[in-house]
Every structure is written in C-alpha cells, then in structure tokens.
N, C-alpha and C positions, 0 to 999 in steps of 0.2 A: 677649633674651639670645642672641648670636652663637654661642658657642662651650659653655656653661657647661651644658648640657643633653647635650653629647656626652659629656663627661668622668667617665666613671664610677668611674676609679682613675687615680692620680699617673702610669702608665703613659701613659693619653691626654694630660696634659699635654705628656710629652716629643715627642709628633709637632709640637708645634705651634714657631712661630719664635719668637722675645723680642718682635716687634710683636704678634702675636697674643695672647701672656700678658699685653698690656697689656690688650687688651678680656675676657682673660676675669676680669681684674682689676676692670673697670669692672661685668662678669656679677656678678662676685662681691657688689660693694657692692650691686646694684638688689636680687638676692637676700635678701641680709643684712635690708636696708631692710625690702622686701615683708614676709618673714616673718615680724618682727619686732614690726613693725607691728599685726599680728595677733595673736601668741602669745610675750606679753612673754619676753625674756630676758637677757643680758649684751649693752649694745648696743655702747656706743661703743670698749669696748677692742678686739671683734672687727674693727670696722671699721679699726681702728688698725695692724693684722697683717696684711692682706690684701695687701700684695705681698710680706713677708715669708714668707709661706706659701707660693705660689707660688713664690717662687725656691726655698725648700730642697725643696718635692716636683718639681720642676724636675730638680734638678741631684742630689738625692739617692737614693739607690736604697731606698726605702722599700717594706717596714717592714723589711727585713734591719737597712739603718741608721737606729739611733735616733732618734727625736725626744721630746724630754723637754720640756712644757712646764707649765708653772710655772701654779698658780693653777687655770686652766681657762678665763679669761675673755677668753682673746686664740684661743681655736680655735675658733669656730664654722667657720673658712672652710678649716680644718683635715679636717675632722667632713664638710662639704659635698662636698670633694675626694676624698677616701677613701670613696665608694657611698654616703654616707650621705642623698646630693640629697633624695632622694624618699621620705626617711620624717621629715625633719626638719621637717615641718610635727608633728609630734609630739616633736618637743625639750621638756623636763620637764614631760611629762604621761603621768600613768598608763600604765604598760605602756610608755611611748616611749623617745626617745634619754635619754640621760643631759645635762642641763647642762654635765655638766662630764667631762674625759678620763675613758674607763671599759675598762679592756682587756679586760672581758667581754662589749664592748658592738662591738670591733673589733681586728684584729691591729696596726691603724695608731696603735692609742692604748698605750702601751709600759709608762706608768705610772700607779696610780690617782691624782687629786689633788681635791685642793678646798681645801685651805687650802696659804699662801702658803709660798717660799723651799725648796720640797725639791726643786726640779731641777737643781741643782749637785751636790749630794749622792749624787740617785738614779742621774743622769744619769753620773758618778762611778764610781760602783759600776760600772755596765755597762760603761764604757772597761774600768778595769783587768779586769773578767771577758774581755773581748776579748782584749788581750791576753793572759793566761793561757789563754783557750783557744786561741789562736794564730790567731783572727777576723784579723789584720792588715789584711783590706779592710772593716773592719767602721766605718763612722764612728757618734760618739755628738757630738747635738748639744743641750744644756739652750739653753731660751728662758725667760727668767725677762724680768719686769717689771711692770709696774701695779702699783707698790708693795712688791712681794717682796722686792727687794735691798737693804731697810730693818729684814729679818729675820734674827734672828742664826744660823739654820740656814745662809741663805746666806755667812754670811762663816763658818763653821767650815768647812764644801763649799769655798769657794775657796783658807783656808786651807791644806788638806789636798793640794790638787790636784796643787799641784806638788812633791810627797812621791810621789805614786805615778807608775808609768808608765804612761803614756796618753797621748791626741791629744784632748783633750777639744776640745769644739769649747762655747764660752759665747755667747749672744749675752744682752748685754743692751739689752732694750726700753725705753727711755727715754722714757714720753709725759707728760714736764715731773716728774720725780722730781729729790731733791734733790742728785743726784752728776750735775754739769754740767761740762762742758770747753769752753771759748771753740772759735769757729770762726772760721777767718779764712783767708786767702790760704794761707801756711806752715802751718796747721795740714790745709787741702784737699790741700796738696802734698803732708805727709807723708803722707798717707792714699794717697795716689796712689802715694812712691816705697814705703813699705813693704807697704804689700799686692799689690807687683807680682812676677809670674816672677823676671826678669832680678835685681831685686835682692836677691829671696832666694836666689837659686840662687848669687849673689856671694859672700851672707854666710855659707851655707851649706860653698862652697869655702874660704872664707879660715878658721873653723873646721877644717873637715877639713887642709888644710896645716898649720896650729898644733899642731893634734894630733897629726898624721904626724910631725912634726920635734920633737915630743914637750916645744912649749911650754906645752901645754895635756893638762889628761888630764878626763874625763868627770866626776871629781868637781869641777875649778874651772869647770862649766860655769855653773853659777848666779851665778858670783862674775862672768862674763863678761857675762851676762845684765843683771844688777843695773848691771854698768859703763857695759851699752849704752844703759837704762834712764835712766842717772843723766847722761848727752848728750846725751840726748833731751829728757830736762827740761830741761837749761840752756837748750836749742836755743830751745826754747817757752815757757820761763818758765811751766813748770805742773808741779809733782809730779803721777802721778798713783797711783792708791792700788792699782791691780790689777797692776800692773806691781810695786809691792811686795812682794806675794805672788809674785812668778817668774811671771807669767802673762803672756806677750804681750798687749799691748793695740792693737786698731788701731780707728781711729775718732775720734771720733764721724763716722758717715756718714748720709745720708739716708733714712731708712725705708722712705721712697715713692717714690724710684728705683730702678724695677724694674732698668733696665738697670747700673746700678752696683752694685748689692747682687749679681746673678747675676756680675759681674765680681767684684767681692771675693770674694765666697764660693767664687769656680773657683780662685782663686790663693792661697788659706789653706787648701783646704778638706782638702789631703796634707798638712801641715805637719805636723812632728812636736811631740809637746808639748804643752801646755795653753794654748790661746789665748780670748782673748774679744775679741769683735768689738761695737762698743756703734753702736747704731743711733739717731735721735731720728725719733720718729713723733707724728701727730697723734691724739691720743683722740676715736674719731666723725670719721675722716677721711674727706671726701666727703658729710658731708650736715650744713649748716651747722648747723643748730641744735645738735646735739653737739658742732660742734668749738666753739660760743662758749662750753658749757655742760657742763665735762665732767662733776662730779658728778651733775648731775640726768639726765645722758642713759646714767650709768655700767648702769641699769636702770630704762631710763625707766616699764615699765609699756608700757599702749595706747596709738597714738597713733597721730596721720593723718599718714600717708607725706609726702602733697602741700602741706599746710599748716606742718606739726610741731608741732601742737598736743597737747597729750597730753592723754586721754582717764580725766578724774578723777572717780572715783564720788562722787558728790552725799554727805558727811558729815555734814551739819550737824545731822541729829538722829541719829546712829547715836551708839553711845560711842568715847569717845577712844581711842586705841592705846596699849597698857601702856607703851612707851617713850617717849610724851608725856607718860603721866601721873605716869612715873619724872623726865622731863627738866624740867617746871612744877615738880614739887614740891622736885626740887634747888636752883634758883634761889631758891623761896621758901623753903627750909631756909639758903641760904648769904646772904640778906639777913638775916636774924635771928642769924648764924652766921660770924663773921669766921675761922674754924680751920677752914670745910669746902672741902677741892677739889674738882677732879672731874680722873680720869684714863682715857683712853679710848686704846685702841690701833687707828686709826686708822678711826675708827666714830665719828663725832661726830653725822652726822646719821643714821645706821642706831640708834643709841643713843638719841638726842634729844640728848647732851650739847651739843650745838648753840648748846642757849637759854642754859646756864651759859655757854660761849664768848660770847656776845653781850653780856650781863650782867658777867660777870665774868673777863674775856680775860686776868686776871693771874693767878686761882686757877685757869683750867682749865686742861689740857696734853692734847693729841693726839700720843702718843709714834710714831705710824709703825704698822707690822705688827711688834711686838714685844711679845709676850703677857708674855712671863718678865720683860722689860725694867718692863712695866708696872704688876707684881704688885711686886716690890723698888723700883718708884721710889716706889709710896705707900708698902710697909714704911717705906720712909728718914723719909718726912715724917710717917708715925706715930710714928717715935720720938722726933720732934721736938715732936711735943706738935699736929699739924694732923691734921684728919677727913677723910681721905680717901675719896671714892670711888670704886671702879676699878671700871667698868664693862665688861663682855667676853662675849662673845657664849657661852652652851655651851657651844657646839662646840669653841669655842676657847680657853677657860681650858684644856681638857688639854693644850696645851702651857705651859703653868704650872705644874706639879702642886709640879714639886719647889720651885718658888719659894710656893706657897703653904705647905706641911708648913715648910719649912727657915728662911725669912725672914719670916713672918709668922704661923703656929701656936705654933711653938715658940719666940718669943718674947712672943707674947700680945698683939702687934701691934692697936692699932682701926684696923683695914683692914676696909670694909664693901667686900665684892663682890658686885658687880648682875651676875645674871647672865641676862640677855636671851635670847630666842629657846630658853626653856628648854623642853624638850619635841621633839614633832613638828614640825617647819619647812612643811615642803613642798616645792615645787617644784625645792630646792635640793638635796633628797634628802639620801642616808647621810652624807657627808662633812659635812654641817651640822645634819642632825638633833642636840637637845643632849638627848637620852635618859641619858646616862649619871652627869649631876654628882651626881644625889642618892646613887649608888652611889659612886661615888670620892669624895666628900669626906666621908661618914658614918662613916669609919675615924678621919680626922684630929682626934687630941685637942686641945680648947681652942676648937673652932670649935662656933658658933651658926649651926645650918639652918634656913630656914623659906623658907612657899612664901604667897603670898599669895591668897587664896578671891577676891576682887575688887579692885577699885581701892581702895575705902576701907583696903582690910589691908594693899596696898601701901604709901598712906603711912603707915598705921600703925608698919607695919615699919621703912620706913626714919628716923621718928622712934624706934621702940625700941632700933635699933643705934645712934644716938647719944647717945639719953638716958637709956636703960635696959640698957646693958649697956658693959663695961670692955675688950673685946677681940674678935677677929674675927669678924666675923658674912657670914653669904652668905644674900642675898636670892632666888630665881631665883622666874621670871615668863616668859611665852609669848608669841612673834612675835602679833601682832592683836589687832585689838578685846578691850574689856572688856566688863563685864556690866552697868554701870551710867551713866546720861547723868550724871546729877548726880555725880562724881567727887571734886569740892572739899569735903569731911568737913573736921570737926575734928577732928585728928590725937591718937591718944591712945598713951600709951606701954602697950603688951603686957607681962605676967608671962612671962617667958622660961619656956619649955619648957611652956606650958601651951595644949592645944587645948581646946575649944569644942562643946559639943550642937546642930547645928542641928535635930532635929527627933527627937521620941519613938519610940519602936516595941519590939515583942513578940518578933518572931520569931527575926529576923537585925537582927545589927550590921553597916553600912556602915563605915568609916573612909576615909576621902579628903585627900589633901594636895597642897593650890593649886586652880589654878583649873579642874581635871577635875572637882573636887567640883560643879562647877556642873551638865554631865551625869549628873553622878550621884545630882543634885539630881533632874531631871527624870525619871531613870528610877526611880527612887524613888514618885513620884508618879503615875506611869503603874502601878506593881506596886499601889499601894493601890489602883487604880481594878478590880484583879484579889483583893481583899482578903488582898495580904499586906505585913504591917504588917512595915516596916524603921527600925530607927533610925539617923539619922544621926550620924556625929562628924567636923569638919573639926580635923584636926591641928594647921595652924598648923606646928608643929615640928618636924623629923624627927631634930633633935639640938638640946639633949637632947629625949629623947619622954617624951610626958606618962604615966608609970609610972602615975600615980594615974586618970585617966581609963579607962588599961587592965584595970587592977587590975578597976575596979568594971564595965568592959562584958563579963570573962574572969568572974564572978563570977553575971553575968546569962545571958550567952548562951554557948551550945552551938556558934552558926552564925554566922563573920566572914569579912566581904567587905571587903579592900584595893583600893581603886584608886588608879592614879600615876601621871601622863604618863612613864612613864619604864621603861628596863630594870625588870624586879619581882625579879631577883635582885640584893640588897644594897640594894634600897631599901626603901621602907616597909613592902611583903609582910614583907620578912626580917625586918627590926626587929621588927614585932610577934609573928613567930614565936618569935625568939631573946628578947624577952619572957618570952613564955608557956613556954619552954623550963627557961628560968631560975629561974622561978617557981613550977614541977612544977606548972603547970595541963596537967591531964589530958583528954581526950575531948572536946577544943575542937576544931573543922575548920576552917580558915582556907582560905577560895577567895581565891587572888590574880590582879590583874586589873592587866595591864601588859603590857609591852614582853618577846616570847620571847628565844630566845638566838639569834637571828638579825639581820644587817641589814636595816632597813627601805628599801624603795626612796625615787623620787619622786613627786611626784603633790600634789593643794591638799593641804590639811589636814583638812579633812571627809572626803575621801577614803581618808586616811591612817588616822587616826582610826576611820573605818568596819572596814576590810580587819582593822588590829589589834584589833577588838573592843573599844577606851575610849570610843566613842560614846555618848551614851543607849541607841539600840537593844540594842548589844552590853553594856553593863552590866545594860540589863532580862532581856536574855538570861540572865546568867549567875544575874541574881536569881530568875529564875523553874526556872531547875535547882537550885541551891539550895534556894529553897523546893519542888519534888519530891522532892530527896531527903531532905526531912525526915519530907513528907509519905507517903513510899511509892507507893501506888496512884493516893493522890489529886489525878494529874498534872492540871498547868495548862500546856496549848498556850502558845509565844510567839504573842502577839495580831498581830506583823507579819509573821512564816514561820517553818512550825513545821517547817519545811524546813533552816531556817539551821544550817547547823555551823561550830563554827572549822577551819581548814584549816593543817593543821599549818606547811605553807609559804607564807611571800607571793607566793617567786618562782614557787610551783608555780600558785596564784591565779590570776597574772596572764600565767601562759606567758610569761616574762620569760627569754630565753635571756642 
C-alpha cells in the first residue's frame, strides 16, 4: 500500500493530486480485502463506496461538514480514512470499532445508524439547523443505498426536503436497486451540460433577471423548477421521480470515476437547494468474486483473499440454524397449505424464506426494506381469508409497531409474525440486538406471544398459530444453531397460553421463556451437583401467561428466578411480578435475570451473553445467591469465581469510550 498507511485524517487526503487518490483507492480495496478476510464483516457494499468516499473526504471539510450515511454498510473505507486504520482489525469485536457508524466511537461518524433509509431525514435535520444557526458554509451530505431508498422513511425525508430551506446534498448509491434511468449519449451529455459552472451560473442569471424585472418572485420558484423538470423529460423521454419532489436531479454518473465524481461534486457541491446526485456502482467492486455474487459476498463470513473461497465450518453433524428450521418447515406447511404465504422484507435468505421462494415463487413476496410496508401487506391478505407469514428480524419489526397495534391487533388479523434473530445478535451489536420485542408487544391486546424452548417447539408453534388459534400470533427465536440434530418432530398443535414442567425441585422456582431456558437448563444442573434442588417451568407463552402454572409455583415457593433473552423490564420478570401483585401473593422474592436498562454493545454471543450474566455460569451465579440468601450463614461459594460480580456497566466492563 502506496499512500494508505500515511493518511491518518481526511486532512492527509487533501495534500495528495486526483492520480494519487486513484492508488490510494486501489490501498483502500487490498485493505478492505486483507481485513476482511480475516475478521468477517460487510463486504462487498464497502468495496462498492470506495471512490465515493474518497471524493467527499477530498473535497469536503470534514467533520464540520456532514456526512450522513445510510445503513452503515457502505463505510468501512469511511471508518479506515478518518484514524481509525490501525484499530480496525478490531471492527465488531468485543471492546472494538463498532460495525456500523457510531458517533461515540468518532467525531467523523455524525449519525448513529444500523437499520435502513434515515439519512435523508437525519441528514435533513442538520441542513435546516445550519441554516438556522446561520452555518452558511456548513454542507450536509446523506449517502443512502443498498437498498434503503426502497424504505418509506426515505421517501417522507425527500418528501419534505424541498419544504424546508437547506442545500441538502443526497447522493443516491445505486448498486443495481430498482430505480434505474437508461444511459446513453444524451443522457452522458446532460450529465455533462447540467452539472457544469458555466451552465448553472447561466441559469442562475436568467432566474435572477426574471425576478429583478419582477416576472418571477420566490414563491413561483418551484412552479419554474417543475417546468424545467418537465423539458428535461420530454428532452429524454424519462419522468424522473426526485425531480417530482423539487429536488434537482443529476445523473446517473459512474461511481468508480474518481476523476468525474470529484468534477461533479465541485460544481453542485455551492448549489443552492436540495439536490441529489445518483451514482451506479458495483457491489464488491474490484475483487471478482463479489462482484459476480453480490448476495453471498454482502457478508461473506471467512474467506481466502487469493483463491475466494470462503471458509465454511464443517455442519453436518452440529444442529440446523433456527432460520432453516423456520424456512423447511414453511415449505412443508404451505404444501399441505394452499392459504399460506410467506412475506419477508428484504431477508429472504437471512430468514430462510428462501426455500418458500424456490417452492413456491407465487405465494412468497420479498417486499424491499419496508417493515410497515410488510406488516399491512399480510394484514390485506389475512383479511382475505390467506395465512400469512411475515417474517422480520427483531430489531426491526420496531419499525412496525404502529402497523402491528392499528392493522392487524385491532382487527384480529391471522398475521403469524416470525420474529428472527430475537434476542442478543452479536457482532452487529445495539442497532440489531432484538432484546426488546417481548417488552413492546406484551401491551398489545389480541396478540399471542410465545418463544420456542427448541426446534421441535418451533414447529410446534408455527403449527399452533395456524391451526390452534384464530388471530395474530408472534413466534420469536434466536440468530444460531438449535439444540437438537434430529429437528424433523411430528408437529403437534400447543393449548395456547399454557407452559410446561421441565424438571421437579424444593427450593427455588426457575421460569424461562425460549431458548435461554436451555442455559438455564444446564445451570440448574450444575446447582444440584452443589445440592440445591431448583425447579424448572418453560413458559412457552408470555401472552397470554399461563396464570394457573403460576398460581400453583406462587403457592409452593417463597423463591423465583425469571430468565429472558431480553430487556427484563416489561417482559417476563414483569409479568410474573404484575401476576403476583394482582393476586395479593405476599412474601414472594422474584430474582430477575435479563437485559438492564442499558444498551448492549458488540461482540459473539457467548460473549455477550457472558458480560450480561444469561449464560449458564451467570444464571448458576445468580442461583447460588439465591440459594444463600435463603440459606443465611450457610453460604455456598460459586464453584467457577467466587470472585465474579455483575458490573453495573457493560461499557464501564469493557472501557468502551
């Protein structure tokens, strides 16, 4: 690497000439590659941004002026420009860089992000604050794409833009999304005459004359805009749609011409007004195997740089992935099942929906990045009498909420929602951890919660919400492996709202719902080996909760332990509180064991899991306090560090600045 070792802030970029940003463009991709390689992460859309990045830290005086970018998975080369060279072999891992933009993590990252379409919006905001605080040299530029501008956040942000006043600067990344504009001769030309000086400075004058001689006044500017707009289509024989909104459009231009992107963006980059510049790039540009492959290369995992082979752990006896074992047993539900869909917002193979697409390409639909969009399009086809089901990651049903309550609870809607990657994530950290659904959707009347203990209770489940229940039901279930090889059960329909004994005990009650109970299976197991006897109860249900189960563990024991993969305020802990409360049981202690009122960082899952104390250890942990304070005097040491404390903070844990 030439140059890409010198640069330790956007500053050093600007000594260098436009030939030289070309090689440290080339630094940039072997970087990217190497790292990569080694310490999976977002591959091929970073690779996709890398002269785009360079031209705005180029030309832009960063971080005074903005950069908004969208998603998080087009800035590694972002991340590497701005100091962060030489700690990014620690990109999402414990204690390291963040995956994805983090402004606590640098002054150069402006907004927090991880899920799609809010850099028009955010980006938005900061213009108009500029100008109100009378910033006038202050530029704000949103980079939205890989899929984001398929999100309706994005089209309300664009909406709005040309309502307020600002210089908004948009660029949209186009690496083969569905808003395309032909390119051709005339179409290069205009790119040529309107993103030039001379001819804005023309149209600029001929405006300012109009208005001097007072045949135009400031409020018919948009009607002028719209007219010039609407000659430009004829010219080209293309409406285009951002030019609708009052927003200058210029483009499509070439992503990976460095030396024309740094020419465009000098001569729009003063313009007054709301413009968007739309670029088309390659996904995994520069190293073939992503660009022939761009979903499998989107996050390849491990893989040899030199070959591109990617480096896949040997499976064949470990258990399937809950999302395989979600995406087999829809298939085998919708061949027996001519009323079931599947709808996924734009997660088909992160979902498994996948193998329904293959099977069944006329019942599935991949709506885009459009959560809300998702939750109302099965509403529709549940009122029509089809089983839908809408698959959506955690994290990201909360951009759903109000279309779950309004379009589908409150009319009693069978909308089954799968909700994937429920729990700790990992590596993808706060923005995708999906900790919080069993707390947000336990309020909502008319809705059936449950978590499933294993694979088998997963199909169980998703046969009980079609054939044991008349209205909406949410499944959720955790990124990785299951607990069992043999997975293929004979699916039986569940008594709604009713959990389940796994195992007798004296002392203390456990209570667990989903697949934590498995840890808390084993720390259980480890406490009898210290003779104290715990009983277990898997829930199954967190709405409705099984009253009568509680009734009779509130009636036995003195001493309950809740565990949840999940926030423990407003989930299960509470529940069984607000139970007991209700029910004037008295002198009952409920230890609850979950997720504090902080964000969780990044890092695996075992990891994560450890730090939080839901692991075995830290469940046997909390059971062996428990059982001292029942006991008094008669303490029992934790048998792995009797050392071990919870630490009030993660970020204090991990000196995480």
């Amino acid at each position: 690497m030439k140059y890409l070792q010198e640069i330790n802030s956007p500053d050093d970029l600007k000594k260098l000439s436009v030939e030289q940003l070309e090689t440290v463009c080339a630094d940039l991709r072997e970087f990217i590659i190497e790292q990569l390689s080694l310490n999976p992460g977002h591959f091929g859309s970073s690779l996709g941004t890398v002269e785009l990045t360079v031209a705005l830290h180029y030309l832009y005086n960063t971080p005074y002026d903005r950069l908004v970018w969208d998603v998080g998975h087009q800035a590694y080369s972002h991340k590497i420009l701005t100091g962060r060279r030489d700690r990014f072999h620690t990109n999402r891992k414990l204690g390291g860089l963040s995956g994805f933009i983090n402004p606590d993590e640098s002054q150069y990252d402006t907004f927090s992000v991880g899920h799609a379409s809010t850099s028009i919006s955010a980006a938005l905001g900061m213009a108009v604050a500029a100008t109100i605080n009378k910033e006038h040299d202050r530029h704000v530029v949103a980079v939205i794409g890989d899929g984001a501008m398929t999100g309706g956040l994005a089209f309300e942000g664009l909406n709005n833009a040309c309502s307020q006043p600002n210089n908004l600067l948009i660029i949209l990344n186009d690496n083969n999304m569905s808003i395309d504009n032909n390119v051709g001769g005339l179409q290069d030309y205009l790119v040529k005459l309107t993103t030039s000086s001379k001819y804005n400075k023309v149209r600029n004058n001929v405006y300012q004359g109009f208005k001097k001689s007072r045949l135009i006044s400031e409020k018919d500017k948009n009607r002028v805009l719209r007219f010039n707009n609407s000659v430009k289509s004829l010219i080209t024989k293309q409406q285009n749609l951002f030019e609708g909104f009052n927003i200058r459009y210029f483009g499509p231009v070439d992503g990976h011409d460095l030396h024309s992107l740094i020419r465009i963006l000098s001569n729009i980059k003063d313009m007054k007004g709301p413009k968007l510049l739309h670029i088309k790039t390659v996904k995994g540009k520069g190293y073939f195997p992503a660009e022939i492959s761009a979903t499998e290369w989107h996050a390849p995992g491990l893989f040899n740089k030199d070959t591109g082979e990617r480096i896949v752990k040997d499976k064949k006896d470990q258990p399937q992935l809950y999302q395989d074992i979600f995406g087999h047993t829809l298939v085998e539900m919708a061949g027996e099942n001519d009323k079931i869909v599947g709808v996924t917002p734009a997660m088909p193979t992160g979902c498994s929906m996948c193998y329904m697409m293959q099977e069944f390409p006329d019942r599935s639909f991949d709506v885009g990045i459009a959560e809300a969009h998702a939750v109302t399009f099965s509403a529709g086809m549940a009122k029509e009498g089809l089983i839908p089901f809408c698959n959506i990651y955690s994290s990201f049903m909360q951009r759903a909420y109000d279309q779950v309550i309004h379009d589908v609870a409150l009319q009693k809607l069978k909308v089954i929602m799968c909700l994937d990657r429920a729990g700790l994530v990992g590596a993808d950290g706060p923005t995708h951890h999906g900790v919080f659904d069993l707390a947000y959707m336990r309020p909502i009347p008319n809705l059936v919660i449950a978590a499933p203990y294993n694979e088998h209770e997963l199909r169980n489940l998703m046969h009980t919400a079609v054939y044991g229940n008349d209205g909406p039901f949410v499944i959720r279930y955790p990124r990785g492996q299951g607990e069992i090889k043999e997975w293929q059960n004979e699916p039986k329909i569940l008594p709604i709202g009713k959990g389940r004994e796994l195992k007798k005990g004296k002392e203390i009650a456990l209570l667990s719902i989903g697949t934590i109970g498995n840890h808390a299976a084993k720390a259980i197991a480890e406490a009898e080996k210290l003779a104290i006897s715990v009983a277990h109860y898997d829930m199954v249900f967190l709405k409705p909760i099984d009253e009568e189960l509680l009734g009779k563990v509130a009636k036995k024991f003195k001493h309950i332990i809740t565990v949840e993969n999940g926030v423990i305020t407003g989930g299960l802990g509470s529940a069984v509180l607000e139970y007991l409360a209700d029910h004037n049981y008295k002198n009952i202690k409920v230890h609850r064991i979950g997720l504090g009122d902080e964000f969780v960082t990044h890092g695996s899952i075992n990891e994560l899991q450890h730090i939080t104390g839901i692991d075995m250890n830290g469940i046997l942990k909390d059971i062996i306090q428990v059982y001292n304070e029942i006991n008094g005097n008669e303490r029992i040491p934790h048998p792995i560090s009797e050392n071990t404390t919870h630490i009030d903070s993660i970020h204090d844990r991990l000196n995480v600045k």
